[in-house]
C-alpha positions in Angstrom: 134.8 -85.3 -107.6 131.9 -87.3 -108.6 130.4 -86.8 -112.3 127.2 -85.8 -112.9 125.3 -83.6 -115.6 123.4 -80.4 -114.8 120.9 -78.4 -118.0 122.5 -75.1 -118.6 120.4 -72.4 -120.8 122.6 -70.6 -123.4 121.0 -67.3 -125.2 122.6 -64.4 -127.2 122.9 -61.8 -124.7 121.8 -58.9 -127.5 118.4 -61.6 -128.2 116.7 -63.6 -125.6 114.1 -64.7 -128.0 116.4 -67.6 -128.8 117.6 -70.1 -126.4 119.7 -73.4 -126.2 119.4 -75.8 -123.5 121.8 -78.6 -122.9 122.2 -81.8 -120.2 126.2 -81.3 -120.1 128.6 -83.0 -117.9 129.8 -81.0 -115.0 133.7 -80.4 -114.8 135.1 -78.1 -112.7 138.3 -79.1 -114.1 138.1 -77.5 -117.2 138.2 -73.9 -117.5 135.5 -72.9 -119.5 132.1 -74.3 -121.3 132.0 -76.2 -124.1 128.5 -76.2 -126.6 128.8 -77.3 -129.6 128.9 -74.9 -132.8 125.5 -76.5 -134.1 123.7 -74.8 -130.9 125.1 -71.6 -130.8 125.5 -70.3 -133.9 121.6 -70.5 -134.7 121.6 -67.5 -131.5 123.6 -65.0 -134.0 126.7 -65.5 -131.8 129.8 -64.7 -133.2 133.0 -65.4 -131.9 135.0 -63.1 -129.9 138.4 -64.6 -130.4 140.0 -67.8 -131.1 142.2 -69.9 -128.0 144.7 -72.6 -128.0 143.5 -75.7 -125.5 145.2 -79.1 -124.5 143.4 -81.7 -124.9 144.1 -84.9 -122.8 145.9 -86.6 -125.1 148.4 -83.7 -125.3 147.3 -82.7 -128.3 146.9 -78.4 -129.1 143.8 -77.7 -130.6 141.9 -74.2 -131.7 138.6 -73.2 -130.9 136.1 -69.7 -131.0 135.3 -68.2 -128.0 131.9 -66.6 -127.8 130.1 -64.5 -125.2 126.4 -65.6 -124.3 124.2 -65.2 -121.2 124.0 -68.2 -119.2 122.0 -70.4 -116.7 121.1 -72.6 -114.5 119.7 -73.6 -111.3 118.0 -70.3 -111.5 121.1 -68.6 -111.5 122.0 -66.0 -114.6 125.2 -64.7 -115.7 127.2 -63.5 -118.7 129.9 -66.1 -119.9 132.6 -66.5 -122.8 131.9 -70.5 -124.0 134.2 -72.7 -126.1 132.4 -73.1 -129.5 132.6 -77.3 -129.5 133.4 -78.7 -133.1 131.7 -81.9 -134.0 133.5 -84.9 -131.9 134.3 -82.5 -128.8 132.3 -83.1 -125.6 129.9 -80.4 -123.9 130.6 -79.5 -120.5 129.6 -77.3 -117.6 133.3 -75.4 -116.6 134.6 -73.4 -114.0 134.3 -70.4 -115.3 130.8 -70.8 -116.0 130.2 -71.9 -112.5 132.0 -68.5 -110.8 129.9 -66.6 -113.4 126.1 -67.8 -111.7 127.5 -67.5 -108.7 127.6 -72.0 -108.4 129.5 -74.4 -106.7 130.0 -78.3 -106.4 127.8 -80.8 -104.3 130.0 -84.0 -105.0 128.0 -85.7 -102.9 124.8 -84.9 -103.9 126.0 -84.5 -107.5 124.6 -81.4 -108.0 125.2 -77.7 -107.9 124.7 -74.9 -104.9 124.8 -71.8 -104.5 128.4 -70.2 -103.7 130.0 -67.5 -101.3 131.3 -65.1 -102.2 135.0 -63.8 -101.0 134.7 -60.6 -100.0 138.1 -58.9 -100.3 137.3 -55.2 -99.3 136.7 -55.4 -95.9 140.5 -57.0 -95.4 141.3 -54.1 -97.8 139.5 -51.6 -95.3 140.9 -53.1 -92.1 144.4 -53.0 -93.3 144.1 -49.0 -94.5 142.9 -48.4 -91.2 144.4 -50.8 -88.8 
């Protein structure tokens, strides 16, 4: 995949009065968003939980989870983000991008709207087939 950044807006879902917005790197190779600690905890976010991630060197390290409101592209969506400690690298994640709805353009480095999988019409056929 080619690399390329996209701005993603980042608010307290209980207070839109506040926002973040950051120029991250997209990677759908990582599973969720990382913004660093500086920009979220001004929203009066507090983490949800705390989650063990590899790092590329191997290494285990522990970060807070926190759950925002997110977009971009004019797409919205609630999202659980990686609260990034000083050194770690923001980025635009997977899990983020299923949330607005958002795909990858390699090609045209940028991001598009996504379809959906539907599974309830298999569902359907199959009950009644």
């Amino acid at each position: 995949m080619g690399i390329f950044t996209a701005k993603l807006r980042v608010w307290n879902p209980a207070s839109s009065s506040s926002t973040q917005e950051i120029e991250a790197m997209v990677d759908t190779g990582a599973s969720y968003s990382w913004v660093l600690r500086a920009r979220l905890e001004p929203l009066g976010v507090r983490p949800v939980r705390r989650m063990q991630f590899r790092t590329i060197e191997g290494k285990t390290i522990e970060r807070d989870l926190v759950s925002v409101f997110v977009a971009a592209d004019g797409f919205t969506g609630g999202d659980n983000v990686v609260m990034a400690e000083p050194g770690d690298m923001e980025v635009i994640g997977a899990h983020t991008l299923e949330s607005l709805g958002l795909t990858v353009d390699p090609v045209g480095k940028k991001l598009v709207p996504a379809v959906g999988l539907a599974l309830t019409a298999v569902l359907q056929n199959l009950v009644e087939g």
